[in-house]
N, C-alpha and C positions, 0 to 999 in steps of 0.2 A: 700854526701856532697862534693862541690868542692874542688880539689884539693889545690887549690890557696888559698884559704877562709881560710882552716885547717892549713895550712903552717902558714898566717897571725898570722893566734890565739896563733899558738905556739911560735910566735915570739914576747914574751910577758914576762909581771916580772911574777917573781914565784907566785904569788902571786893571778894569772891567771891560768900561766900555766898549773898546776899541774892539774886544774880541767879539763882542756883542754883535756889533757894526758890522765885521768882517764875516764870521758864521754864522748869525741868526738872521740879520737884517739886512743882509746883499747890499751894504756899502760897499761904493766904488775905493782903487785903495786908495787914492787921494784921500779919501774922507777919512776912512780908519786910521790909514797910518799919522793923518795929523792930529790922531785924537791918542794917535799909541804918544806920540813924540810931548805931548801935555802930562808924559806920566813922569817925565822928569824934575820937572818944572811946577805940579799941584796934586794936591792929593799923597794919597797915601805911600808914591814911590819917591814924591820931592821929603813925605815927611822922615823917613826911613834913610834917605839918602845923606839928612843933614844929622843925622844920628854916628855918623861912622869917626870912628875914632883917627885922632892922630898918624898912629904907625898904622891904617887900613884894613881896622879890625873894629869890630862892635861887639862892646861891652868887655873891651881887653881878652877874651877869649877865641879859641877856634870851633867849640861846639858848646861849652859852657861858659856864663858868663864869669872874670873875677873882677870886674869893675862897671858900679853901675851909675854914671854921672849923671841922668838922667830921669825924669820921672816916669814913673811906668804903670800899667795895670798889673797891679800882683796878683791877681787868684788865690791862688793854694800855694804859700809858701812854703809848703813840702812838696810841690809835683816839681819836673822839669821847669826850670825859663825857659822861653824860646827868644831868646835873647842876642843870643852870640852871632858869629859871623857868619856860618854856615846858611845859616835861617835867613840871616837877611838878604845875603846872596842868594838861596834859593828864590825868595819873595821877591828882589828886585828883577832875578830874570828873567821870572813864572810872569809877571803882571808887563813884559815888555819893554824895560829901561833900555835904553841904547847902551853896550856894552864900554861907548865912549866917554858918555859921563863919570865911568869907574878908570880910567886912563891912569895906570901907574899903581892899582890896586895889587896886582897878581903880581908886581915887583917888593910892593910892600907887604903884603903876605909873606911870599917868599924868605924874607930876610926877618918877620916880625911874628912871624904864628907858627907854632906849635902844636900837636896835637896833646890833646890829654893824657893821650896814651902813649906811654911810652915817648915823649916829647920829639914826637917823630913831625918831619917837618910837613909842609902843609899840603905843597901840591904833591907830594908821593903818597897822601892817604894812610892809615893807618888799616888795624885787622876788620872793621865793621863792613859788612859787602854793605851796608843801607847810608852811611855815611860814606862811601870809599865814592857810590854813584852820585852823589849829589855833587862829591869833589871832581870825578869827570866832566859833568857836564856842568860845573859854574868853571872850568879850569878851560874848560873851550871854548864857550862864551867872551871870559876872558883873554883869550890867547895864551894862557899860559902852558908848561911843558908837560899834558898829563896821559905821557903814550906809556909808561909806564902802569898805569890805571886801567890801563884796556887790559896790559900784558894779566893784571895780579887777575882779572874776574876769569880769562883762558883758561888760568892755574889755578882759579879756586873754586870751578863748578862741583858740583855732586853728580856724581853718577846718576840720578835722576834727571838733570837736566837742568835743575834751579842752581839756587845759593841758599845762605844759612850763615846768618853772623855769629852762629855760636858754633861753628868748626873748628874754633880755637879750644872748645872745652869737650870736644869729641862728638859731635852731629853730624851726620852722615846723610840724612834725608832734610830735605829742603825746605824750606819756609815759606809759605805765601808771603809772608811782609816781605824778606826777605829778598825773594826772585823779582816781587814785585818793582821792589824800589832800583836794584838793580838792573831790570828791563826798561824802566822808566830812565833811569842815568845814563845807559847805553841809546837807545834810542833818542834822546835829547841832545846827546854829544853829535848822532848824524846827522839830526837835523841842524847843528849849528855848522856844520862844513868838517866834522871829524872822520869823516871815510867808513866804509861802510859797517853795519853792527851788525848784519842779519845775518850771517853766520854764528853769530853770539847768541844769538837771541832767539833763534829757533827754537831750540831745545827745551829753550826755559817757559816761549810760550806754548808750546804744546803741553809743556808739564801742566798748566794752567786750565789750556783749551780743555786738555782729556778729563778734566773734574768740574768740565763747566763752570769757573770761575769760582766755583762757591763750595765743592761737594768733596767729601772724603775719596779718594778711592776706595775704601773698604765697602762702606756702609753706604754712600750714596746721600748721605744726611749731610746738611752744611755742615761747615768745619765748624763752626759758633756762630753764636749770635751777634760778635763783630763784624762779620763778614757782610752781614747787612744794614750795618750802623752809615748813617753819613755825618758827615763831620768837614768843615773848613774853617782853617787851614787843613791841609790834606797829611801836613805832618811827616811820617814814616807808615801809620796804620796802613793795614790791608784794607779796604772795600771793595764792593762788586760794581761800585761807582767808579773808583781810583782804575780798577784793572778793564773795568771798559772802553772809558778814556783812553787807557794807553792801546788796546788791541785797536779801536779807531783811528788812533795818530798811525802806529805801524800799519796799518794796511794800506794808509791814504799814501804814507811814507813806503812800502814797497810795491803799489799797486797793486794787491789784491783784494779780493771781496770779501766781506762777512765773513768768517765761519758760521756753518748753520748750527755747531755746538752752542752759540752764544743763546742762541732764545729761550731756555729756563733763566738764564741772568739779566735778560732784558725785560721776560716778566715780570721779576720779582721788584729792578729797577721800576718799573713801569707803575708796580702799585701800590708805590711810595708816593705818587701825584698825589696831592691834593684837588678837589672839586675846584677848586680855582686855579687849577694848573702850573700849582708852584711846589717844592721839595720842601721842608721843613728842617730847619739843622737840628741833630739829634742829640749833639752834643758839644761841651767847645771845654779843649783843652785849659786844665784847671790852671796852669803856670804864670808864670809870669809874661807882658808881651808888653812891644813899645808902647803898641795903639789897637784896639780895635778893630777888625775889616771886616765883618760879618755878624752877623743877628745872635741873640742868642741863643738857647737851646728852647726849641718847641716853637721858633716864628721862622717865617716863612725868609730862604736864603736865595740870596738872589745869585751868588756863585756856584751853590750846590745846582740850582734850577737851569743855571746856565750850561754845567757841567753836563747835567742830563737831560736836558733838550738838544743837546747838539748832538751826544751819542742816540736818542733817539729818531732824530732827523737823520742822522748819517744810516742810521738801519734801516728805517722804514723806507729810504729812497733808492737804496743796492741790495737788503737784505735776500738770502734765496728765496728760488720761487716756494711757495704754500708757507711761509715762512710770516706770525703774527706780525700783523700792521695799525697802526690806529690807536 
């Protein structure tokens, strides 16, 4: 990895950093983990943190906001906020906050949030497989009681093998978003000490592996031109960046190697580099958000870069034999 490139990344809030440190730049964990433990305390997870409402919620809601005390970067006052509770719980766990700084959170949830839907309460999830996983794995992070959450993804696969948040209105084959974000909230609930997913999660990622992250089954032609969009924050969308990340956690996470199906999506990753060895964000969600954390659309993203030099490192260094390197 370029010199230059590595230096960039570390030149970053903690919030970044730390993973920096730990997977790109062979910091000892002394080092990283003292630079995870600054993400409570500056930067972008102290600023986020002083954001949280009263009863343990931000912006009065559970996915949408209905109170916003706060000043904010609006966007497109017609797209989504990414506003509300869920989001920043995601954010606060994605970027490393010690789950003890939120102490009493998942009791205050519990008795004070809602879901939109159907004002179903908060740690039981509601029908969205892509919201239900998010509430898995910030519900275990948490400690709070989301075995219930495991039960609903058993009972709501597709015969395919994925998920599909629109089975509530009759869809029967699977989602890339979908499966996606579902494999990712299952898999993140293991790695916090929730007992094992891969059971669960097989099925879903083979549904994935057998179309190369990116391809129809029918036609063999990408699914759309999403699929190879990058964009951070990571959101709900599908990318062939988002779903390589997760196949790398799982395999690190059940010790297996590569799939060799992966290498048309590690190409396609691969010639998204820029000549100076960084990803460019493609786009950034129009909505509203507390703060900023990432570049804008068309400069070069030091999270997306991060994102995809790890999964490149991690392939090039186990990937199969005759299998692109470089």
């Amino acid at each position: 990895m370029d010199t230059a490139v590595l230096d960039w990344l570390l030149d970053s809030d903690p919030a970044l950093r730390w993973q920096v440190e730990r997977d790109l730049a062979g910091a000892d964990e002394v080092t990283w983990q003292a630079t995870r433990a600054r993400g409570a305390t500056e930067g972008f997870g102290a600023r986020l943190l002083a954001l949280q409402d009263d009863d343990g919620q931000w912006a009065g809601g559970a996915y949408f906001p209905t109170t916003i005390t706060h000043p904010v970067e609006w966007g497109d006052r017609e797209s989504q906020p990414w506003l509300a509770t869920t989001w920043a719980l995601n954010s606060l766990r994605e970027w490393g906050v010690d789950a003890g700084v939120l102490a009493g959170t998942a009791d205050q949830l519990a008795a004070n949030s809602r879901w939109e839907y159907d004002d179903l309460p908060y740690w039981g999830g509601e029908v969205d497989a892509c919201i239900n996983a998010c509430t898995l794995a910030n519900g275990q992070w948490l400690d709070a009681d989301v075995d219930g959450l495991l039960a609903w993804f058993a009972e709501h696969r597709m015969a395919d093998g994925g998920w599909n948040c629109e089975w509530v209105s009759g869809d029967t084959r699977s989602s890339f978003h979908s499966t996606l974000n579902a494999l990712i909230g299952l898999r993140q609930c293991e790695e916090l000490g929730g007992g094992s997913t891969r059971d669960l999660r097989a099925p879903a990622e083979e549904y994935l592996l057998s179309r190369g992250l990116r391809l129809r089954a029918s036609t063999g032609e990408p699914v759309g031109d999403w699929v190879d969009a990058l964009e951070y924050p990571f959101r709900w969308r599908y990318s062939v960046l988002r779903a390589l990340d997760h196949v790398r956690a799982a395999a690190l996470l059940d010790g297996t190697p590569p799939d060799p199906r992966l290498a048309p999506a590690i190409d396609a990753l691969r010639a998204q580099r820029t000549g100076d060895g960084r990803w460019l964000q493609g786009r950034r969600d129009p909505g509203a958000v507390w703060f900023l954390v990432d570049a804008d659309a068309g400069e070069p993203s030091r999270w997306l870069t991060f994102h995809a030099e790890r999964v490149l490192q991690w392939w090039d260094a186990a990937a199969p034999a005759g299998a692109p390197r470089g």
